[in-house]
N, C-alpha and C positions, 0 to 999 in steps of 0.2 A: 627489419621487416617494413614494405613502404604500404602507402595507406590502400594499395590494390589485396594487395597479399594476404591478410589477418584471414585466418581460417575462423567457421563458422559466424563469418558475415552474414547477412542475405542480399546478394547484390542488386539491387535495386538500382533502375534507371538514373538515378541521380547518383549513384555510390557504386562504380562496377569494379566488379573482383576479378585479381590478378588468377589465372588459372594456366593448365599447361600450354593451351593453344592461344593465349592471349585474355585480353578483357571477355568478361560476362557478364551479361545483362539480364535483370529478371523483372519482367513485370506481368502485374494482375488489372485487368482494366477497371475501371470503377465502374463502370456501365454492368459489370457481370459478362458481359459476353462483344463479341467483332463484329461489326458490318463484311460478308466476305471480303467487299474492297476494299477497307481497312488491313483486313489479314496479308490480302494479296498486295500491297502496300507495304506491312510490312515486311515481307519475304524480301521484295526489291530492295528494301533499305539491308535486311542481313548480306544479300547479293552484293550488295554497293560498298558494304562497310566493312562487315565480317568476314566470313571465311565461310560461310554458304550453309552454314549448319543450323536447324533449328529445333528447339525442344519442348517437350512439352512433361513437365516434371512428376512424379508423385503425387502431388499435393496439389496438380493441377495448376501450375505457373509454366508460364510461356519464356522462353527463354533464347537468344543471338547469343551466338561463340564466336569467337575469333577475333574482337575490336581493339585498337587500339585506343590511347587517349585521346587522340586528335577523331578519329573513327566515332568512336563514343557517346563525343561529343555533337557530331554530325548526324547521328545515328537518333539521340533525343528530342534534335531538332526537327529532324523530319517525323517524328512519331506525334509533337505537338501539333507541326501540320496536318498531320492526318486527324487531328481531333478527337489521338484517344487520349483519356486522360489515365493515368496510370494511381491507383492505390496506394495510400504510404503508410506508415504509423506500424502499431501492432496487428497483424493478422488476424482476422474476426470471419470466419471461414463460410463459407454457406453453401450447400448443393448446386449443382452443377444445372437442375432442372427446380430450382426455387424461382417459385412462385409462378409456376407456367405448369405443375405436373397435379393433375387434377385428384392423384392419390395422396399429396400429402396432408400433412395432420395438419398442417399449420405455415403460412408462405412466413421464413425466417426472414427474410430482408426487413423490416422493420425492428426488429428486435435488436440484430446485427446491427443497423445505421446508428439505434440508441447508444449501444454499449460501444461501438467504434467514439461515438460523439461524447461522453463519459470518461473514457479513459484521455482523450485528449485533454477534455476542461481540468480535469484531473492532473495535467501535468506530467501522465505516466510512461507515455510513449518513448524519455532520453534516459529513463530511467529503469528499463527490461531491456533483456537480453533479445536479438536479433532471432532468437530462433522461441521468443515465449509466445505463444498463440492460443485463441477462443476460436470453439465450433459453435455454429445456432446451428441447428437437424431441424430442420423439418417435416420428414421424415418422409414417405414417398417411395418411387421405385427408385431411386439411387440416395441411399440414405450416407451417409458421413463414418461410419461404423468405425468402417477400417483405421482413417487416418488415428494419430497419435494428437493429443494439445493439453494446455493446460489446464483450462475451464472450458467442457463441455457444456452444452446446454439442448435436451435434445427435448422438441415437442410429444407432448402426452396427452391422451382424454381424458376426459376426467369428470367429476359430478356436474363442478362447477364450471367448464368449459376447458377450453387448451390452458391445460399448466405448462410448464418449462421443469424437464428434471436436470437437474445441476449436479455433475462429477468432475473431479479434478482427475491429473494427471493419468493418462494414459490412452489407449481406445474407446469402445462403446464393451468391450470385453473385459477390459484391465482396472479401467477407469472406478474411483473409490467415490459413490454415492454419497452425496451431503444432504439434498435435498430435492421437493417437488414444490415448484413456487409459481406466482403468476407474473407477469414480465417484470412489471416496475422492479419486484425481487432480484428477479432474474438477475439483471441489469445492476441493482445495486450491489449484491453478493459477488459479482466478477468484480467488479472494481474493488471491492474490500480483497478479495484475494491476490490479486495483482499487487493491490499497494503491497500486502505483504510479502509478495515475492520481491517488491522492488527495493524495500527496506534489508534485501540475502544481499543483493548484490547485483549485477549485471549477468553473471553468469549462475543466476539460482531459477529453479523452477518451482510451480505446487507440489513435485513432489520432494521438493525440501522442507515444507512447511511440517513444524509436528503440529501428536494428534491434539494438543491443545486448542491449535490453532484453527485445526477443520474444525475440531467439535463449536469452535464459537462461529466460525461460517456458518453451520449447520444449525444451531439454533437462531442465528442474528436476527431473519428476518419475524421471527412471533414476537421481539420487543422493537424493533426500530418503526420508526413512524415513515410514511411511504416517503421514494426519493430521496433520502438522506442517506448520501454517502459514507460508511466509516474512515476512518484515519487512525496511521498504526504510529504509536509513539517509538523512536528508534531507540530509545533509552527503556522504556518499562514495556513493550511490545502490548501495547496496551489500543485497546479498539477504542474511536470514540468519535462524535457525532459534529460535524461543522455547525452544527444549530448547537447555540447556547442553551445550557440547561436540559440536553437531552437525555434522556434513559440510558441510553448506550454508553456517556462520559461515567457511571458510575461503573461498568461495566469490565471486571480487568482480565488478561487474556496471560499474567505470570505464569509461569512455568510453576508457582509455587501452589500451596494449596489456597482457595478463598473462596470462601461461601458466595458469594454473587458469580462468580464464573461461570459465563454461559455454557449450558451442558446441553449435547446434543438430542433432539426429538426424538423420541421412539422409533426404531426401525431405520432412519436413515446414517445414520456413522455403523447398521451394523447390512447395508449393504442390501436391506427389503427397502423398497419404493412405496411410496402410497398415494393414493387420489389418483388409480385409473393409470398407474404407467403399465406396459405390456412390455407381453416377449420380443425382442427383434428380430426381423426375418435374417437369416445369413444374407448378405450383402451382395447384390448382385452386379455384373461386372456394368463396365458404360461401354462396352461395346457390342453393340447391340440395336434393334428396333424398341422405341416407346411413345406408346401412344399417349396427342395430348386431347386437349381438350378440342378442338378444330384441324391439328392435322398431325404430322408427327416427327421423333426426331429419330437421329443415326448416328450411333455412336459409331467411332473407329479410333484406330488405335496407331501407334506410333510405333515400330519396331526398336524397342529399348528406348521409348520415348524421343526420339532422333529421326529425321529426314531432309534430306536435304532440301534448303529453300526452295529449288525451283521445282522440284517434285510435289511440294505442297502447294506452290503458287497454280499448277496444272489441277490438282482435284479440287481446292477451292473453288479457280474457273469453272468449272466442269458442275461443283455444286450450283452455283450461282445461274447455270445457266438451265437447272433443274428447278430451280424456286427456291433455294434454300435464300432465307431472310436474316441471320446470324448465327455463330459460329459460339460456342461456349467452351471455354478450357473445361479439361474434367482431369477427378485423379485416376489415379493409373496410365498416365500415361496417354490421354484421350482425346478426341473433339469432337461435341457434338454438333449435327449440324442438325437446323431448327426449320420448322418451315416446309417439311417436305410433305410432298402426297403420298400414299400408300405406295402408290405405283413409282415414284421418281427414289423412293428407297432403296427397291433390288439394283438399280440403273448405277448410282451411284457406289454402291457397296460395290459391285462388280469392277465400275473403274478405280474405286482404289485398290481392288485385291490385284487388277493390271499392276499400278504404282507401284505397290511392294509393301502398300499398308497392311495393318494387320484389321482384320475382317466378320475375325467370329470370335468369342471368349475363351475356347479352348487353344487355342495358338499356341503352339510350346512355346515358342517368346514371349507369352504374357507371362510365362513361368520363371523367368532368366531376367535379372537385374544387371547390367551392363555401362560402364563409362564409356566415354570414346575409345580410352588405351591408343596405342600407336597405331600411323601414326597421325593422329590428328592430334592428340596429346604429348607435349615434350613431358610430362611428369611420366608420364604411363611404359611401363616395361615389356610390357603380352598386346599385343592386336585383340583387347577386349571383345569387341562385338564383331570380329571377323571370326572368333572362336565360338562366342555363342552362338551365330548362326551355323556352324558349322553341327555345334551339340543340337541345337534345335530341329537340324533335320537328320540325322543318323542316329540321338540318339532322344527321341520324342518322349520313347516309353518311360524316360526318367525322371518324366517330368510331368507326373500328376498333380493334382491340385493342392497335396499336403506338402511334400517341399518345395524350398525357396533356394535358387542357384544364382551366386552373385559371382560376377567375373570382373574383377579390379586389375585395372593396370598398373596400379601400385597401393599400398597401404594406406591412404589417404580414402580410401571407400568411400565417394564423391556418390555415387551410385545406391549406395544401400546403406548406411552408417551400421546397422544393429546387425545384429547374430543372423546364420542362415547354414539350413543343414549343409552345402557345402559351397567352401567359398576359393576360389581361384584368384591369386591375388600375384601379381608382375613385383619380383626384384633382383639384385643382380645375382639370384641363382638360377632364375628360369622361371616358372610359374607353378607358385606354391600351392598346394590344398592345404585349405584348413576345414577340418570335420566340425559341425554346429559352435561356431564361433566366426568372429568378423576379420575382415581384411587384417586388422592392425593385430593379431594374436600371431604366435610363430605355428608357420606350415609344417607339416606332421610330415611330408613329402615334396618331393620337385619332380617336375620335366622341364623338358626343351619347350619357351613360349608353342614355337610352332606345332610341337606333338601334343600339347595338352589337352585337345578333344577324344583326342584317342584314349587320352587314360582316362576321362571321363565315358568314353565309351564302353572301355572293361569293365568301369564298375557298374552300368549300365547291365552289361551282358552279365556278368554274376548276378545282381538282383533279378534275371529275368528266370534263373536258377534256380535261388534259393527263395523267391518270393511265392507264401503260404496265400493259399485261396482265399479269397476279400482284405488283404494286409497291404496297405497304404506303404510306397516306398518309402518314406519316413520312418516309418515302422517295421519295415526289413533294413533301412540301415542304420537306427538304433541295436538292431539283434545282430547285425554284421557286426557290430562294433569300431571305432575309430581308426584300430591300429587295423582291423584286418581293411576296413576300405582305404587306408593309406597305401598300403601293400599292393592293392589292386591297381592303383593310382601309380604307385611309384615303376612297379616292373615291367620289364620291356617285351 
């Protein structure tokens, strides 16, 4: 395996990963957001270098396909020129509309810059896994909710002003409560966790960490004196204080029994918050109008995250020549563009719905997870997203808001890594379903690549059936069951 290839990279501008169409590049700007002629800059360099395709990820990362080494390399240089600087280190995540969205609890870019700057002095960034990452929420009309990380940290009210509530591993949904803290905490309790995770291995995350170890997270900060970062001993997995003589060196985190172990706070290792955290609104999409504080922005959307460079390079212009002042990667798939007037918003949203973006949040596409697949992908087995769109417009109704449709052009689920009530996956038997499980599970059925919307269409037309008045297609094909929606899937 050469040093492009190693799966679960994250290919970063200086490190691009081997993929089926060639190198990939990912970068996050350090600015937060593009100049439009920055963007449309960089379009010309994907145009010039790559193979004309450009992305824009889940998780809100920008992304050129097709480069090669020599490309690559040409490709970094011209993006220096352009003056963007590109993000490196461990991923410290922050909204898409921080510090500019005049509903949030709290602008997280400061918070974020500390604990990016922490875990470097720290030493930690050679020592985590390329996919271990921190959210700061600040919470607002596009809150973080959705994404997955390791150390959440999401703004709160609270008596004494904005806390920071602290969860590890998972969503804003999944995620296990340790604490509500004020930042200095904030900031030093990730870095104690991280070490921990870095002392599993490269490939460990928070939620390997046992409850030993959250509960000493969760109480850390009532005895550490401020700024003092913990340190984990790789021998006695033992917390302890860079200042000599601190509280925390007596402090042991064994797996065995010991009266000094720090035990976690009331209420927070059992999942109740306190000091003022609240309910979270369901998460709303980024595509979309929001208003800011003097003018407002426009969300739009990428169909399967994907458009071709000179198709973005046209609506950028097109923003740019409406007032739009930068361009902000979002997740889902997104870009907002900032700067506009009320009236220059329907303008533009209209010339991308021309382009072939997506426009409104209901878009069966925003429902449909998709890789390139053939043939833009030599990995890929099924014409991916020539399928989805093919489902997206015959077979809409299948695609409400509760399931999640993933179409892989091979087992490698580049597209969607986790479970999804049904996933279409490319190999050499044609294109497999697999019923609420991922690409890499064995499909319960096959068709012909090319027939595969159809049989997504039967199953489609029996849910429209057998679907009980207010029942979530999720929940009619839960009650269909696996084998019978295989059946409907497989027959001709």
């Amino acid at each position: 395996m050469n040093a492009f290839s190693r799966r679960g990279a994250c290919p970063a501008l200086s490190a691009p990963m081997q993929t089926g169409d060639g190198l990939l590049v990912r970068l996050n700007p350090v600015a937060g957001g593009l100049l439009p002629k920055s963007l449309i800059g960089l379009g010309e360099s994907a145009l010039r270098h790559g193979n004309g395709i450009m992305e824009v990820t889940a998780r809100g990362s920008l992304q050129i396909r097709g480069l090669t080494a020599k490309s690559a390399r040409l490709l970094a240089a011209e993006v220096d020129a352009l003056g963007i600087a590109a993000r490196t280190g461990v991923p410290v995540e922050i909204g898409p509309l921080a510090g500019i969205d005049p509903q949030e609890i709290a602008d997280p870019r400061p918070l974020a810059e500390r604990v990016r700057a922490a875990i470097e002095e720290a030493g930690l960034t050679a020592r985590l896994g390329p996919k271990v990452s921190v959210i700061v929420d600040g919470g607002g009309q596009l809150a973080m909710d959705a994404l997955t990380a390791d150390v959440r940290l999401t703004a709160t009210r609270a008596t004494a002003g904005v806390q920071w509530s602290l969860s590890v591993a998972g969503d804003a949904r999944s995620a296990k409560p340790l604490a509500v803290v004020d930042e200095d905490a904030a900031r030093d309790i990730t870095v104690a966790a991280l070490r921990m995770v870095a002392e599993k291995g490269r490939e460990a995350h928070t939620r390997d960490l046992s409850e030993r170890q959250l509960a000493s997270l969760a109480g850390w900060h009532s005895f550490a004196p401020p700024s003092v970062l913990p340190d984990i001993s790789p021998s006695r997995g033992e917390i302890g204080s860079f200042a000599a003589g601190s509280f925390l060196a007596s402090l042991a985190i064994s797996e065995g029994r010991n009266e000094r172990a720090i035990s976690p706070l009331a209420g927070e290792m059992s999942g109740r918050t306190e000091g003022g955290a609240q309910e979270r609104r369901p998460a709303r999409s980024p595509i979309g109008t929001f208003g800011l504080a003097d003018n407002h922005a426009l969300g739009i959307g990428l169909p399967f995250g994907s458009m071709p460079a000179q198709t973005l390079i046209e609506l950028v212009g097109q923003a740019l020549a409406l007032g739009s002042t930068e361009i902000r990667l979002a997740p889902s798939r997104a870009l907002l563009f900032l700067g506009l007037t009320a009236s220059a918003c329907p303008a533009l949203k209209a010339s991308a719905a021309t382009l072939g973006f997506v426009t409104a949040a209901s878009d069966p596409r925003t429902r449909i997870a998709a890789c390139p697949g053939t043939p833009a992908c030599s990995s890929g087995r099924i014409a991916a997203r020539a399928i989805a769109e093919t489902i997206a417009v015959e077979s809409a109704d299948l695609l409400d808001a509760s399931p999640t449709l993933h179409i892989s052009g091979c087992a490698k689920a580049c597209a969607h890594p986790g479970p999804a009530a049904l996933t279409l996956v490319g190999d050499e038997n044609g294109a497999g379903l697999v019923v609420d499980g991922t690409a890499k599970a064995l499909p319960a059925g096959y068709r012909p690549g090319y027939d595969a919307a159809r049989g997504v269409a039967d199953i489609a037309a029996a849910i429209r059936n057998a679907r009980h008045l207010g029942e979530t297609v999720a929940a009619c094909l839960a009650r269909l069951g696996a084998e019978g929606i295989a059946e409907l899937y497989r027959r001709n």
